[in-house]
N, C-alpha and C positions, 0 to 999 in steps of 0.2 A: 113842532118840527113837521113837515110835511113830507112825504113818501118817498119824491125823489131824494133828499137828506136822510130819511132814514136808510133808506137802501146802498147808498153810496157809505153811509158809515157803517153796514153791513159786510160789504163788496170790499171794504178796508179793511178792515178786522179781518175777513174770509182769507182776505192775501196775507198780511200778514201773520196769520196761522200756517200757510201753506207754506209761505217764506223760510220761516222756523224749524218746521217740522222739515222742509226739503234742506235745510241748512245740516239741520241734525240727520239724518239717514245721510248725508253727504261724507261728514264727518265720519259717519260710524263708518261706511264704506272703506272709508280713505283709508282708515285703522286697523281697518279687518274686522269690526265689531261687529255682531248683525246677529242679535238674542234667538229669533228665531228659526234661523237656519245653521247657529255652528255652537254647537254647544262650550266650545270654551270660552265663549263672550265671557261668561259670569264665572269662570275660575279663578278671574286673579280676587274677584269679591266674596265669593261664596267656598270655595276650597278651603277647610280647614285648617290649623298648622299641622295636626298630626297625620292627614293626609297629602301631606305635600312629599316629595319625592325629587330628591335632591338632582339638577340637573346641570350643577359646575361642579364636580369634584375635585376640579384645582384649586390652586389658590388665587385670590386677585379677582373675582368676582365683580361683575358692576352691570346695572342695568342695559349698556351696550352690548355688551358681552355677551349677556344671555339670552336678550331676545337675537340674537344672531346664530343661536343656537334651534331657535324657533319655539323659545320656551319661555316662561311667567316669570316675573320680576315683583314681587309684593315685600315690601319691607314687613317686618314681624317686634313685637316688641319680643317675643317671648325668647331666652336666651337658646343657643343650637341651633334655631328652627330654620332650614333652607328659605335664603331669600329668591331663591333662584330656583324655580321647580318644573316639572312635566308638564304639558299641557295634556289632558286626558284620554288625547287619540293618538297621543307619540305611541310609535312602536312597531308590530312585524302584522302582515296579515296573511291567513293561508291561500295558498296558490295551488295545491295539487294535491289530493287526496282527501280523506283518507285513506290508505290500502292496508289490507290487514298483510300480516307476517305470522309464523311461526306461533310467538308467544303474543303480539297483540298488534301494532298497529305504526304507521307512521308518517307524518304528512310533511309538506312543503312550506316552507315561509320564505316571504320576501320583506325586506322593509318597508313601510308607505312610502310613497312619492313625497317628494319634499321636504325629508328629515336629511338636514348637512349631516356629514361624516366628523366625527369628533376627533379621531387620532387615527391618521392615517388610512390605512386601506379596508371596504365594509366588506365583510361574506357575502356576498350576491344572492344565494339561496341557500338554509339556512334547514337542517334535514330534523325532525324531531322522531327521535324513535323512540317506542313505547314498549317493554317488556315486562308481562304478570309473572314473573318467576318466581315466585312461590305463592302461597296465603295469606301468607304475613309481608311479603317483601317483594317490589317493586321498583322498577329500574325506568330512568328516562335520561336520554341523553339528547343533548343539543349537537348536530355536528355540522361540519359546511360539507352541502351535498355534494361540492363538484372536487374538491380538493383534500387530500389527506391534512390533516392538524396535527400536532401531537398529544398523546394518550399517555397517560401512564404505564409503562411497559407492563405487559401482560409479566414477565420475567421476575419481576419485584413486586407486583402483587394482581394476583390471581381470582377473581371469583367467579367463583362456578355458575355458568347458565346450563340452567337445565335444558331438557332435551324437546319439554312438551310444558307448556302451560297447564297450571291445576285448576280443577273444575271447580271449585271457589273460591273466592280470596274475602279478604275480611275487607278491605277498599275498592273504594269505585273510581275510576278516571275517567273525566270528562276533557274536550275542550269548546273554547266560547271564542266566537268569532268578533263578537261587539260587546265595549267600543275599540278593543284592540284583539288580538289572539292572545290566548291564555290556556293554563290549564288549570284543572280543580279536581283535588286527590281529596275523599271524602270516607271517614270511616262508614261504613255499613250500619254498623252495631248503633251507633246513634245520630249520624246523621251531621255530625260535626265535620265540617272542610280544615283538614289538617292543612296544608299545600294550595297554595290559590295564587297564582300567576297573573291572573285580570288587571292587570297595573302596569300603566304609562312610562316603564323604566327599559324594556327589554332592547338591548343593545348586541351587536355579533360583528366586532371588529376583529384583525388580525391580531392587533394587541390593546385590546378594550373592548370585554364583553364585559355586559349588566344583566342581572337576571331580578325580579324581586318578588317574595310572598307575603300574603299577609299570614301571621303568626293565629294560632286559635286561641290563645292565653298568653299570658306575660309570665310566666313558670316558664325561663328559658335555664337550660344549663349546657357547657360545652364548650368546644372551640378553641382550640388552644394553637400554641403554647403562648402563655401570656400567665401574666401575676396580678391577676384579678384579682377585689378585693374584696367582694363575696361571690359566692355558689351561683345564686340566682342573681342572672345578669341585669343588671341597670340598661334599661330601654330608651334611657332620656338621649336618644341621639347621639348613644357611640358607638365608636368608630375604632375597630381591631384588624390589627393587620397580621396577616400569616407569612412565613417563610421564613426559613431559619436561620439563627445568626445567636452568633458567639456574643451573649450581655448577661451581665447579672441580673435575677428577676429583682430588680429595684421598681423600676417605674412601668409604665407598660405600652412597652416596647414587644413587637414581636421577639418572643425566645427561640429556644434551641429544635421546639418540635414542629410540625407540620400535619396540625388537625381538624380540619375542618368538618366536626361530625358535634352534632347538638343532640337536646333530647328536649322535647315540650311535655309538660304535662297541662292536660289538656284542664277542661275550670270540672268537670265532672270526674276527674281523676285517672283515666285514661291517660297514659302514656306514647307517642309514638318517637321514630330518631329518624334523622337525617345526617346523609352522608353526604359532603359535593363532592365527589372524586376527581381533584384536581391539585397537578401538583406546582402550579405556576404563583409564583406571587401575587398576592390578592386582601384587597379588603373586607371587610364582611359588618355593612352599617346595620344598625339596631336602632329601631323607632319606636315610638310610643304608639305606633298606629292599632296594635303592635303587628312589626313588621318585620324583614329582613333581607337584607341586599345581597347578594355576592359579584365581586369587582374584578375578577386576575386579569390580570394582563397575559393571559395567553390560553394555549391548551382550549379545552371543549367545556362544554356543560353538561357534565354527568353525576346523576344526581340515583342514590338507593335511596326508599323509603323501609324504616322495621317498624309495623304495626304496634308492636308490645303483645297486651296492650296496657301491659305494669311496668314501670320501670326497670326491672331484675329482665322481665320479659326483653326490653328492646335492648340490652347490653348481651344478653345471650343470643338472640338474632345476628347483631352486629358481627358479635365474636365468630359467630357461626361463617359468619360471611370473609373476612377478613384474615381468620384463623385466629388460633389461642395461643396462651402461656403454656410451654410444659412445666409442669411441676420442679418447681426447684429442689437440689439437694438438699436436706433435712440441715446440713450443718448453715447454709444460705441464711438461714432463721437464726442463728443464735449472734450476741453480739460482736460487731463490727469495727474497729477502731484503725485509724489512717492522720496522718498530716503530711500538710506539702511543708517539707522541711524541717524533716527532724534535723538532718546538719549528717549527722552519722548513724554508721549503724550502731555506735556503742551508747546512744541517747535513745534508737528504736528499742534497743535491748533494755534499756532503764527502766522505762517504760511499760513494755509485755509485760517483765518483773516482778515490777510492785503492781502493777492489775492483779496478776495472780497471787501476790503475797498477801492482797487484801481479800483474796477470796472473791472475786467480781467476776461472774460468768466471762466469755471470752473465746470466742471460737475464732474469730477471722484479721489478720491483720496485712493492711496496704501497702507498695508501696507506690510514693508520686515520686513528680519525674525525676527529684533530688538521687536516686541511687541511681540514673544514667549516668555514663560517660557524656558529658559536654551534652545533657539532653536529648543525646539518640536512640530511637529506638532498639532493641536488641543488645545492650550494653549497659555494664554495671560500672561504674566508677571503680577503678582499680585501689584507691586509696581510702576513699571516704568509708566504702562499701565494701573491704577487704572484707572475706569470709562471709558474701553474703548467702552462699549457697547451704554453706554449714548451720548458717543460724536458722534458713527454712526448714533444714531435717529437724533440729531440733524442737522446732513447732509442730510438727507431722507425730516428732515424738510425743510431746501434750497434749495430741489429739486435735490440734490446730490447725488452720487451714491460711495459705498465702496468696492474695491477689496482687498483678502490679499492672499499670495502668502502662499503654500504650496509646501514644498519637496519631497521626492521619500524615505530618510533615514531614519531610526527611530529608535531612541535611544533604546540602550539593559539594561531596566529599570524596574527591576519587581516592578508591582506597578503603573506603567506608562500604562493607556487605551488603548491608541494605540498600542501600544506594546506586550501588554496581548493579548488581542483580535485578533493576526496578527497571534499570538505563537497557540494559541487557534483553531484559520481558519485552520492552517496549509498550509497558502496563503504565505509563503515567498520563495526566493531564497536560495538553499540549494548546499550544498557541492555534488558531484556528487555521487551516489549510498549512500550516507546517508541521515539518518532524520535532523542532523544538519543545523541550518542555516547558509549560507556563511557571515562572518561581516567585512565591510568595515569599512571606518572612515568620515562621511562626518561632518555637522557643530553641531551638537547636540553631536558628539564624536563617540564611538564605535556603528556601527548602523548594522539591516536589512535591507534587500530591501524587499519590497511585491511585488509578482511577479502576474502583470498585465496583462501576457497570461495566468492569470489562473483567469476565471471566477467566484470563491469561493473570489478571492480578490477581485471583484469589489464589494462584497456583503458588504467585509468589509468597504473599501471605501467609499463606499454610507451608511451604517449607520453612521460614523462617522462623514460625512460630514454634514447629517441631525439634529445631534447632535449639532454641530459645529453651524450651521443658530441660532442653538437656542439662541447660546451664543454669536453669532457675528452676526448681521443683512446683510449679505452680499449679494452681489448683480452679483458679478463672480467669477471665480478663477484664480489663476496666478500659472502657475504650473512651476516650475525651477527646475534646477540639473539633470533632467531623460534623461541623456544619455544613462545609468545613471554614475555617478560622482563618485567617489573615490578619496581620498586626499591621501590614501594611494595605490597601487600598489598592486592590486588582495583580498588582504584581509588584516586584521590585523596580520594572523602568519608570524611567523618569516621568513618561508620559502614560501612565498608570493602565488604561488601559486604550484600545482605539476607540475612535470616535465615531457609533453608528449606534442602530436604530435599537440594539440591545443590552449596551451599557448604556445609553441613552434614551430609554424609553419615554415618551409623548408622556405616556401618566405615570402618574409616582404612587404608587400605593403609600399610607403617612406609617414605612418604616423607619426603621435604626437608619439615617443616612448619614453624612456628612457633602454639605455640599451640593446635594441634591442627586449625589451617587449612590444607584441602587447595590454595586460590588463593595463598600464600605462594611470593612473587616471580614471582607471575602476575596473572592478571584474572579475572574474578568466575566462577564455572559456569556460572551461568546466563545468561551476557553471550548475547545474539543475533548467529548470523551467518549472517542472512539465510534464516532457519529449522532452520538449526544450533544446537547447545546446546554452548556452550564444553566443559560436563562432558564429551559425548561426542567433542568433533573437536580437543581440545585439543592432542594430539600430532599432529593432521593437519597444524597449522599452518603452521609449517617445512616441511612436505612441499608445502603447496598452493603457499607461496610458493616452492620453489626450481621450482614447475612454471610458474611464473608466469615466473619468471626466465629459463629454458629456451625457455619460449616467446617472450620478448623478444628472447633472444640473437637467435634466428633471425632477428629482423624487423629485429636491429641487422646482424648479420652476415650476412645470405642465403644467400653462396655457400662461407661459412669457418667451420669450427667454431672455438670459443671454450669457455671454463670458467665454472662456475657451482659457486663454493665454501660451502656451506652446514654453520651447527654444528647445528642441529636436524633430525633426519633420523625414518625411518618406512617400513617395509615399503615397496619400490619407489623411493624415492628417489634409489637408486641408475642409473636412468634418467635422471634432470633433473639431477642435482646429485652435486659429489663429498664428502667428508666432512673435515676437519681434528681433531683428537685436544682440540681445546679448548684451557682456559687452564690448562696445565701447570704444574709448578715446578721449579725447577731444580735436580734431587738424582739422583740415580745411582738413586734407586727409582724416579724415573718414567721415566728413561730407559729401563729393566727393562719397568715397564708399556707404554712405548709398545708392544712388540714386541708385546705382549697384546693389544691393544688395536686392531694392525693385522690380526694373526691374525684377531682376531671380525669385524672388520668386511668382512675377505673372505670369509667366512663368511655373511656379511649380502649379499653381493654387489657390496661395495664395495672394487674394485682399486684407487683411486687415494687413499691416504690417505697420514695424515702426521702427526708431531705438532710442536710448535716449537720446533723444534733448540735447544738449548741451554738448554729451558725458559721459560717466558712468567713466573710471578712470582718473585722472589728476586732476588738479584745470583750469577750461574754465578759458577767460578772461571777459570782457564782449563784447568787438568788434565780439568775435567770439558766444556767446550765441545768441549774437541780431541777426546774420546770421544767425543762426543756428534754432533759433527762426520763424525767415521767409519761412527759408525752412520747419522747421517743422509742421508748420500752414499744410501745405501741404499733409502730411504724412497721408497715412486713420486711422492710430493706431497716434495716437499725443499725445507722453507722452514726457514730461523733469523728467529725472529719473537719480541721480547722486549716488557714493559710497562712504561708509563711511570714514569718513575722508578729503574730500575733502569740499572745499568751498561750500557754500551756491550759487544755481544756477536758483533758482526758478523766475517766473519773475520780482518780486519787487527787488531781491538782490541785483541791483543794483543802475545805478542812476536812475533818475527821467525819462529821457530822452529812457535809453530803457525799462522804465514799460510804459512808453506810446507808444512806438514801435511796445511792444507786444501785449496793447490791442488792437491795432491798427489792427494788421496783424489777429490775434485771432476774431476778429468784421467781418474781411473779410470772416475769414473761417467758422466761424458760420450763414453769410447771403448765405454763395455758400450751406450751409449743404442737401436743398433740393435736389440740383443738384448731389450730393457726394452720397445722398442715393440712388435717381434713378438710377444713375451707378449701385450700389449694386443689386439693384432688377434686371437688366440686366446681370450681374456678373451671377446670380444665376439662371436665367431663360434660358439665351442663353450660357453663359460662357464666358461673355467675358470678358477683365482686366481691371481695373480699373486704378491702374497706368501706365499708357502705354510709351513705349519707341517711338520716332518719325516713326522708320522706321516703326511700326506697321499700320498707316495710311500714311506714303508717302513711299513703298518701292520699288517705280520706280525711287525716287528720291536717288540716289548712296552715297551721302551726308551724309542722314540719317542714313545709314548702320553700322554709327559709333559713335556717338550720343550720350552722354550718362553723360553729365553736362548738359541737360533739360530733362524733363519731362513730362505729356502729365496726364489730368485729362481726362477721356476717349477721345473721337476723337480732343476736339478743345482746355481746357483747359490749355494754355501751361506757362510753370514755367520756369524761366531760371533764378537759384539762384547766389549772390554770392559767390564760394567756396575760397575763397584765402586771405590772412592776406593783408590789409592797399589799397585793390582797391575800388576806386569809377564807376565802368564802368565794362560792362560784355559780353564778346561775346557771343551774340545768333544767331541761322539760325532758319531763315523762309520759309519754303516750298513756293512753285509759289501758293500763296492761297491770299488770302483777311485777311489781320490780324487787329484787332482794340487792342486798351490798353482797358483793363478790367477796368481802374479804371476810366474813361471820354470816351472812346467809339472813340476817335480818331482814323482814318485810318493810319498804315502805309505808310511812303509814297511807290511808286509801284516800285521807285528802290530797294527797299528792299528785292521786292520778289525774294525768290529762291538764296538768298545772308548770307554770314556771314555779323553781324552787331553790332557795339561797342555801347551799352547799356549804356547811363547814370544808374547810382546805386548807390547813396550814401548813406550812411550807416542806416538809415532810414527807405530805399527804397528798392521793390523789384521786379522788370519787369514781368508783370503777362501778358497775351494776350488770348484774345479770337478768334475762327476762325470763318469767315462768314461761313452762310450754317447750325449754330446749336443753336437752342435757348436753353438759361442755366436758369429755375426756381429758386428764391432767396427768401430770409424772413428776415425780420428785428430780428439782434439778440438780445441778451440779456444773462442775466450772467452763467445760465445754458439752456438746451434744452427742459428741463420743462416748462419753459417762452416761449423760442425762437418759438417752436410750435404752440403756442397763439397767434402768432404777422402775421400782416399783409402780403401777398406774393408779388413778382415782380417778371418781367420777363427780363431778355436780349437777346436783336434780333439782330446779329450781321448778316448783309445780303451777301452773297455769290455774287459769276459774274453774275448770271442768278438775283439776287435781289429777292432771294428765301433763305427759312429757315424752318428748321423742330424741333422738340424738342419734351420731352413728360414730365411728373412728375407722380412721382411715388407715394404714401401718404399711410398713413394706422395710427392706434392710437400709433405704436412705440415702442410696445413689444410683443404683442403679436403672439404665437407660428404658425409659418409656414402658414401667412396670403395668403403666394400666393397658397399652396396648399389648401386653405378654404377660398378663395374667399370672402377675406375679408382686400381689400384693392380698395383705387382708380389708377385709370389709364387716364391723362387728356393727350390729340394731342394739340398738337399744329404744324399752317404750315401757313408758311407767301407763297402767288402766286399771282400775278397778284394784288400787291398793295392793296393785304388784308391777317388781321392775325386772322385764325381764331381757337378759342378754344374749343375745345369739349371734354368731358366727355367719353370717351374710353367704362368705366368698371366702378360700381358704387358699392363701396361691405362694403364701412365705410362711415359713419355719424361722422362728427368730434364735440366731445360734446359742443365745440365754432366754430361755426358758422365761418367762414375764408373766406378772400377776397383777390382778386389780387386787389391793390394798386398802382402800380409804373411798367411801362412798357416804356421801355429805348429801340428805334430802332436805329443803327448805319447802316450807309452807304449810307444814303438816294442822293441822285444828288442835292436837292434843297428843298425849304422849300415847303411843300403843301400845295395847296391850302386853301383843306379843309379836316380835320378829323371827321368822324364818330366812335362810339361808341355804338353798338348794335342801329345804325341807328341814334342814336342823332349825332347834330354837337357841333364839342366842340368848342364854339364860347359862349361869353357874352357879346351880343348888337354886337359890331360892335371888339370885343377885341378880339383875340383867346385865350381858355383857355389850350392849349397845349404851349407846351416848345420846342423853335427850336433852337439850336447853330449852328450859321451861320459857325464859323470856321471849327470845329468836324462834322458837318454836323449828329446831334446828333436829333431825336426826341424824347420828353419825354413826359407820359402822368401820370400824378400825379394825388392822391386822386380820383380813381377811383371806388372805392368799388364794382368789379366785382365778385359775389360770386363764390366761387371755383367748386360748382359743379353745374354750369349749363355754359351751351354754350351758346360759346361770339363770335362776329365778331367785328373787326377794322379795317376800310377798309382810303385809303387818296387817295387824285391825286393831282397833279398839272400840270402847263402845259409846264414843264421841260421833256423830254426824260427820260425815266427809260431803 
């Protein structure tokens, strides 16, 4: 080939290189693709599935769709994973600031150029304010600079900003400008980023804001109200929605409460909690990233952080924040029995009866809406209910106590008190921009609501209810349906509700709908309460009325605390009202979920819960009542409450064999009551929870982390029920601790420790344990807590590695109002060291009008029998006999018939000449 042929087939080749390659950067241009100047060229190839970030939260998705949104389309085999995702510079960038403020700092954002608007109208600027208010706890809020949003009224829940920033806090906040704005809240102590904002999601519509973090560990728990099916939440891409609505927890469906507060525990053990403070309808996605979204359709982004940095730690911050439970009445604790539809009161009467002719503890009994007149509030059925006032004194006389449940609806009845009087207030929920009231249909039939963020209605509330004591001796209330409830779909017209931007909202959070109506088994959005907008205060509801309630008790009860049982709850609620687990069903999986369900909600700051022993729909059996029975014992709220129609469930209903089961297990929970109350006064003083999950005190131990078929009576108490049809035997795990059986004081053996372990449990039986290191105060029970009070006290000393123990008892007369704040309660130590237990008198602020004595002090774990026992310096010896109790096997000491009075200081010291 000769030069000029070479060169020309050179000159070929060279263009046709140049051809290709100008072909290709053509194309890429044409597409937007271009590697080295935009970084999301390689997203849709190189993005993870666990970091993708969902960018159609509708339904109907499709490659046109999404890139029109200006976002990645990648199909996935793997099942959940968004086909449809962010591109890695979506989101807000700052415009102005930093400037500092008071407590810390706050700057400006605006959207990037470019990103369409997804529903409806964007924030323009977009305000983030930063406050260090306290050590432990940190505030940030998203708000729209130029325009008011709505907030959760200061009026229904309150937290305190301090007045000056403290000079160190345990966290650090940062924020990062590229590739989007973000922020990152990072513990001090080790350097772990709890809180991290840096992700392609952040959205700030009128109604569709996006926030998202990444998570520090997959140890999530929280967020309710929902009927999770374990503790620790599944990350595989679901999807929980909040806002409150009248369903049974079957499936999972948003329920009755509105909580949007988690806790992580961190992979090194460390705990921190978040709160979103937002009371708008909203979803809250959970990713494997791990990750998590929040979605409402309304309201601002306001967000607390509780350092901990223990689990017990970030629950007593929270409650710190939020407020506490008072101390419930001592009778609140013993047991509870209710149904909807007894028929009469001569079938309620049947019933109280044979409870007490069998001897079955029994303090509290219900009644539902069956003893109303035609289901109104404030009325007893004349016929059915003849004499129902006489047959409450008579319980008052047993030492009994009567709750009856009142609704939110109220019959449209001229003529009818409630009714008149509501019309009268001009205290009800109305149509928007008219005087009309909006009317639903709850059980009474065509009804109002009274609208409870309006102060004028509590007026009415509280006379009526004072009216109501006159007529019915009652002793709480039981407040149901204040979702609030609708049977019908926004209201009784035809045309349900109007047609606009807030019964119609652009997104749909995936709730309870019908039809793709967000007011399904509610009332309209835009219903008026009294310059509220149902859309935004709709889960306040339930919270303003149990505050309504709270405030009544008082004015019913002045000098006595009382209960106020509420099923719709909301950040804080846990101040005015306690919680009940809703309308259950009666299957061995919701007995499972109850324990869940307890767990969240002392999480939420709600000690005193419960769900309805034996299940509220279905017909129980009895294998399953008598489990359910055991575990209920257990429950701080311990009611068996069934629905109409269904079997008789109470504890005599059936044989012989589990009405002695149940007094059984009921004897037990009535002699721990002491210990159960002291919890309570610690709940309220420190914050801390009463029904505790394991890993709350072992959460170095990895085991724990997941835990959630046992249960845990504050630190040592520990329950491990049987949940499942036709087992004799039950796995439980034991922490590396010192464990005794509650019911004889027996040592585990020490292979057990730190070990799962197959439980004998037959049907009878229920594996109860105690942990060395915490002494549990007891009382001999009896049929109500009116008695039980009167009787003699003991102690259980279960001894830790060191052969050391602490305890304390808490005491007061049992009703009366805010004894810890008026110093008008006892406080006794107790602390076993050096082979003596001694008891002192703490705090001396009550006189118990019977005279009371410790009786029976039970030591477990001893090495060998001792020598010798003292007794405030006596030996307990007669002649040459000892008058103490040693079980050689259990290695159990017991000291019987001691008559130590309660409030004076005692020492019990032993030795022998065994090694301790």
């Amino acid at each position: 080939m000769d030069k000029s042929s070479k060169s020309g087939t050179i000159l070929f080749w060279a263009l046709l290189v140049f051809t290709v390659v100008a072909i290709a950067v053509g194309i890429g241009i044409y597409f937007g693709v271009r590697p080295e100047e935009d970084p999301d060229a390689s997203a849709p190839y190189t993005t993870p599935d666990n970091e993708r970030f969902d960018c159609y939260a509708d339904d109907g998705a499709d490659q046109d769709k999404c890139e029109a949104r200006g976002c990645i389309w990648v199909e996935s085999s793997t099942p959940n994973v968004p086909w449809c995702f962010h591109p890695p510079s979506f989101g807000h960038e700052r415009t102005n600031g930093p400037a500092d403020t008071d407590l810390g700092w706050e700057v400006i954002l605006r959207k990037k150029a470019g990103q369409p608007t997804r529903y409806g109208r964007d924030v323009d600027d977009v305000k983030l304010q930063v406050e260090m208010q306290t050590n432990k706890r940190l505030h940030f809020k998203f708000t729209d600079a130029n325009n008011e949003r709505f907030e959760v009224p200061k009026e229904f829940l309150s937290i305190e900003r301090p007045d000056q920033k403290p000079s160190s806090t345990d966290y650090d906040i940062q924020y990062v400008d590229d590739p989007v704005f973000g922020i990152k809240v990072t513990r001090k102590s080790t350097g772990t980023v709890i809180f991290d904002t840096v992700l392609p999601t952040f959205i700030y519509e009128d109604q569709f804001l996006q926030i998202s973090t990444r998570l520090p560990s997959k140890n999530v728990y929280g967020l309710g109200e929902h009927n999770h099916r374990q503790f620790r939440h599944n990350l595989n891409w679901k999807r929980w929605s909040i806002f409150t609505r009248d369903v049974a927890p079957v499936d999972e469906w948003n329920l009755y409460g509105h909580h949007p507060f988690y806790m992580v525990v961190e992979d090194d053990g460390n705990a921190h909690g978040v709160l979103f403070l937002n009371a708008n309808a909203m979803d809250v996605i959970l990713q494997p990233t791990p990750a998590m979204t929040f979605r409402p359709i309304g309201g601002v982004l306001d967000f607390y952080i509780f350092m901990g940095p223990t689990p017990e730690n970030v629950v007593q911050q929270y409650t710190a924040a939020i407020g506490r439970t008072t101390i419930p009445p001592y009778w609140a604790f013993g047991f509870q029995l209710s149904r909807w539809h007894y028929g009469n009161l001569t079938r309620v009467r049947e019933v109280v009866d044979d409870v007490r002719a069998h001897n079955i503890p029994h303090d509290v009994q219900y009644g539902d809406i069956d003893y109303m007149y035609k289901f109104r509030d404030f009325t007893v059925d004349p016929v059915t209910y003849a004499g129902y006032s006489d047959f409450i004194d008579e319980l008052h006389a047993r030492g009994m106590r009567y709750i009856p449940i009142l609704d939110h609806g109220i019959a449209v009845a001229e003529g009818y008190h409630a009714y008149d009087q509501l019309i009268e207030k001009d205290a009800y929920v109305r149509w928007p921009g008219e005087d009309r009231p909006l009317v639903g249909e709850v059980w009474p039939g065509p009804s109002i609501y009274p609208d409870f963020l309006y102060r004028p209605c509590w007026e009415w509330w509280e006379s009526l209810c004072v009216d109501f004591k006159n007529q019915l001796d009652y002793d709480g209330l039981w407040i149901d349906m204040n979702e609030p409830s609708n049977f019908v779909r926004g209201s009784i017209e035809e045309f349900e509700c109007y047609n606009n931007r807030w019964n119609y909202p652009d997104y749909m959070p995936k709730l309870l709908i019908e039809e793709g109506k967000i007011f399904t088994k509610t009332i309209c959005m835009d219903a008026d309460h009294h310059g509220y907008q149902q859309y935004n205060v709709h889960s306040l509801y339930g919270h303003a009325m149990s505050m309504a309630t709270e405030n009544t008790l008082k004015k019913v009860f002045p000098d006595k605390r009382s209960i106020a049982l509420t099923r719709s709850s909301f950040v804080g609620t846990n101040k005015y009202a306690s919680h009940w687990l809703g309308d259950n069903q009666s299957f061995f999986s919701h007995m499972y979920w109850s324990i869940i369900g307890m767990l969240e909600f002392s999480l939420f700051g709600f000690p005193y819960t419960g769900a309805d022993i034996c299940g509220f729909w279905f017909n129980t059996t009895e294998e399953m009542c008598q489990r359910w029975m055991q575990l209920g014992a257990f429950y701080p709220f311990a009611r068996n409450h069934n629905g109409m129609g269904m079997i008789p469930q109470h504890p005599t209903a059936f044989s012989d064999e589990m009405t002695r089961v149940s007094r059984n297990i009921l004897n037990h929970r009535y002699t721990l009551l002491p210990f159960l109350y002291t919890l309570f006064y610690e709940a309220y003083v420190d914050g801390n929870t009463v029904v505790r999950p394991m890993l709350h005190e072992f959460v170095q131990d990895k085991t724990t982390l997941d835990i959630d078929r046992q249960m845990l009576w504050g630190p040592n108490f520990l329950i491990t029920p049987v949940l499942e049809q036709g087992h004799d035997t039950v796995r439980g795990y034991f922490p590396d601790q010192r464990w005794y059986s509650y019911y004889d004081g027996k040592e585990n053996p020490a292979e057990w420790r730190g070990r799962w372990v197959l439980l004998s449990a037959p049907l009878y039986f229920i594996p109860l344990h105690v942990r060395g290191g915490y002494i549990i105060p007891t009382q001999e029970p009896a049929l109500t807590t009116v008695y039980s009070r009167r009787n003699p006290l003991g102690l259980i000393v279960p001894l830790d590695d060191n052969m050391e123990a602490t305890g304390r008892l808490f005491w007061d007369d049992g009703e009366a109002r805010d004894p810890v704040d008026n110093d008008r309660y006892d406080l006794l130590e107790f602390v076993v060291l050096n082979n003596e237990l001694t008891m002192t008198v703490a705090k001396k602020g009550y006189i118990p009008p019977d005279e009371l004595f410790f009786n029976n002090i039970m030591i477990f774990g001893l090495n060998a029998k001792p020598a010798i026992v003292n007794v405030d310096g006596v030996p307990q010896r007669n002649g040459e006999e000892d008058t103490f109790g040693w079980d050689e096997n259990k290695k159990v000491l017991s000291l019987t018939d001691l008559k130590l009075a309660m409030l004076t200081d005692h020492t019990i010291n032993w030795s022998d000449d065994a090694p301790f």
